[in-house]
N, C-alpha and C positions, 0 to 999 in steps of 0.2 A: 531434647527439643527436636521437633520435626524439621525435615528440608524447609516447608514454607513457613515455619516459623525462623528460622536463620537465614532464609532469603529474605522476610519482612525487614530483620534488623538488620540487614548486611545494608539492604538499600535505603535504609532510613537515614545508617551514616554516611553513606555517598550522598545523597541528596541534600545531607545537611553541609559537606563540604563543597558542594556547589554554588559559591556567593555568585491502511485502499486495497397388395393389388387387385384389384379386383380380379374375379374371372367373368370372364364376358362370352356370351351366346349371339349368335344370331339366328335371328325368329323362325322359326320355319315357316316355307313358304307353300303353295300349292298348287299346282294348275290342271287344268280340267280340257281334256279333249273329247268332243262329243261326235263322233263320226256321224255322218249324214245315213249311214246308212240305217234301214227301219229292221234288221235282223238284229242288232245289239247295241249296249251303249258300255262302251268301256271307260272309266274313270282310273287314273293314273293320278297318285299321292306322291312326290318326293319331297323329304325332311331332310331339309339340311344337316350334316353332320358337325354338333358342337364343337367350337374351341376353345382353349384357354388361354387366355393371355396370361405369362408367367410373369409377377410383378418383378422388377427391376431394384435393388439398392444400391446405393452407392455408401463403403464406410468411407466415415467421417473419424477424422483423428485429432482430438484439442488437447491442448499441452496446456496447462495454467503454472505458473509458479507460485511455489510453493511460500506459504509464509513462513517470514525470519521467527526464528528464535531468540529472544536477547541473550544477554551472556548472563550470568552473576555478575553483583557488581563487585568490582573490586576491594581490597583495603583503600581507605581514603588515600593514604604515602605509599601506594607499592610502583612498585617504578615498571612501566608497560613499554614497551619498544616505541621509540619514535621512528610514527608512522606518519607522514604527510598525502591527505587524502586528495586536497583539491582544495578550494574557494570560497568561501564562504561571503556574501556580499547583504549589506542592507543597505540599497541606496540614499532612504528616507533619514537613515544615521552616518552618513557615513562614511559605514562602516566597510573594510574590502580586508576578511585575515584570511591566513594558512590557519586549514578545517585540519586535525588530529585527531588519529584514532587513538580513542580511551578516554576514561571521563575518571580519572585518579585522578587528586590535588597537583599532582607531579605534570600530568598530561594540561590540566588545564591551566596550569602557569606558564604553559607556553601559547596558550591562544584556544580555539570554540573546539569540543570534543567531541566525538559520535562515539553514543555506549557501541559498544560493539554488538555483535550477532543484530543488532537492529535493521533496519530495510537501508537499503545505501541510497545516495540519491537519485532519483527517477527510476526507483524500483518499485514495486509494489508492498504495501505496509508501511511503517510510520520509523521516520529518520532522525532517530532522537537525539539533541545534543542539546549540552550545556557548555554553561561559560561565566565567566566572572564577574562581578556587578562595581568589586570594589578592590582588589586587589590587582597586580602586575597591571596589563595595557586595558582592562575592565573594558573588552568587548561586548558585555551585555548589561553596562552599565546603564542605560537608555531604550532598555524594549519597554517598560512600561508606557512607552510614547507612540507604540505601533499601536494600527488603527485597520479594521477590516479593509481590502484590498493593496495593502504595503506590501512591496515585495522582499521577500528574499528568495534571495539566485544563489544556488551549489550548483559549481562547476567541478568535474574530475574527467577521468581521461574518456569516459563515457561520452559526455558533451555537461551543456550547459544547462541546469532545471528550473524553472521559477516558478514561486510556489508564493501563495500569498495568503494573509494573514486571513485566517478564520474568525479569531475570537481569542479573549487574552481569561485566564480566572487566576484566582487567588486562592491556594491549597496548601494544607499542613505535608511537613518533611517526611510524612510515612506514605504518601498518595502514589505507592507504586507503578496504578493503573497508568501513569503517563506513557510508559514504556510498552504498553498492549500495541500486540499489534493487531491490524485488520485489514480485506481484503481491498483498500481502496488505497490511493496515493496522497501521501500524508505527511505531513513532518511536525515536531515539537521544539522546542526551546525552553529551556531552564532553566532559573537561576534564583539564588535567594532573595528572597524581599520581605520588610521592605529595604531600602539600598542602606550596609552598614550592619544589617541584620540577617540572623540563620531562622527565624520566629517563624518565616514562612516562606513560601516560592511562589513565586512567580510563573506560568506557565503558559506561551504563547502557542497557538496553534495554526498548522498552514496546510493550505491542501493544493497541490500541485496544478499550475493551470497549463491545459490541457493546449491554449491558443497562444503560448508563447513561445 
């Protein structure tokens, strides 16, 4: 079996234990002297001597960062270092946990997980995390109640991000694409539905506002 055939099912069972110059001239000219006298008439021609104007650049140096790579997901029980990222906040629930790196059953028994290699918060690309619907303190027991403009705030030592809901869908346990990343600022949420069940996920979406 291929790498993306064993990354397909690697992540179908994590997801299942989961209840953003020219040159320039000048004209020539001419002037004409005509002496009074009736012996001759002399005419004098002077032509400007052309110049160029040598265009001018200035470089220009842009730095963009680079997009995350996710990780592989883990076994659903492998045990990932407790990592404490920051804050995870839904006012509209709430909700205010200690955010965890790693989205293992292990990681998320202690509260909302960021897969790893994902975009961190108020980076660029998509800051994916899951959490529990139904099990230990079921932090994400209540997104199916989020509604376009809700916020949710991650804080780490970066500062503080608020990023507000997009749109909510309903997608089967293999729907990897949630973990794409892209060049705009984004973040996801995950978790099984409906509450009680692995049948399907839940998956909210937030896009970072820019005026908070």
């Amino acid at each position: 079996m291929g790498t993306r055939g064993t990354f397909a099912i690697s992540t179908s069972l994590l997801l299942l234990s989961a209840c953003g110059g020219a040159t320039a001239y000048s004209s020539p000219t001419s002037s004409s002297s005509s002496p009074t006298s009736t012996t001759s008439t002399l005419t004098t021609q002077v032509l400007a001597t052309p110049t160029t104007q040598t265009p001018t650049t200035q470089e220009v140096t842009t730095t963009s960062e680079a997009l995350p790579v996710p990780a592989p997901p883990p076994a659903p029980r492998s045990v990932e270092p407790r990592v404490e990222l920051g804050i995870l906040e839904i006012p509209k629930l709430g909700i205010s946990k200690t955010l965890f790196e790693g989205v293992s059953l292990n990681t998320l028994d202690l509260g909302p997980g960021h897969w790893p290699g994902t975009a961190m918060p108020g980076h660029i690309g998509n800051v994916v995390i899951g959490g529990h619907r139904t099990t230990k303190d079921r932090p994400f027991r209540d997104i199916d109640q989020l509604l376009p403009g809700d916020e949710v705030i991650l804080s780490t030592l970066e500062g503080r991000f608020v990023y507000k809901v997009n749109r909510t869908e309903i997608v089967t346990p293999d729907s990897m694409w949630i973990i794409d990343q892209t060049p705009a600022f984004t973040a996801t949420l995950f978790a099984c539905h409906p509450v009680g069940s692995t049948r399907e996920r839940i998956i909210v979406f937030l896009d970072l506002d820019d005026n908070a």
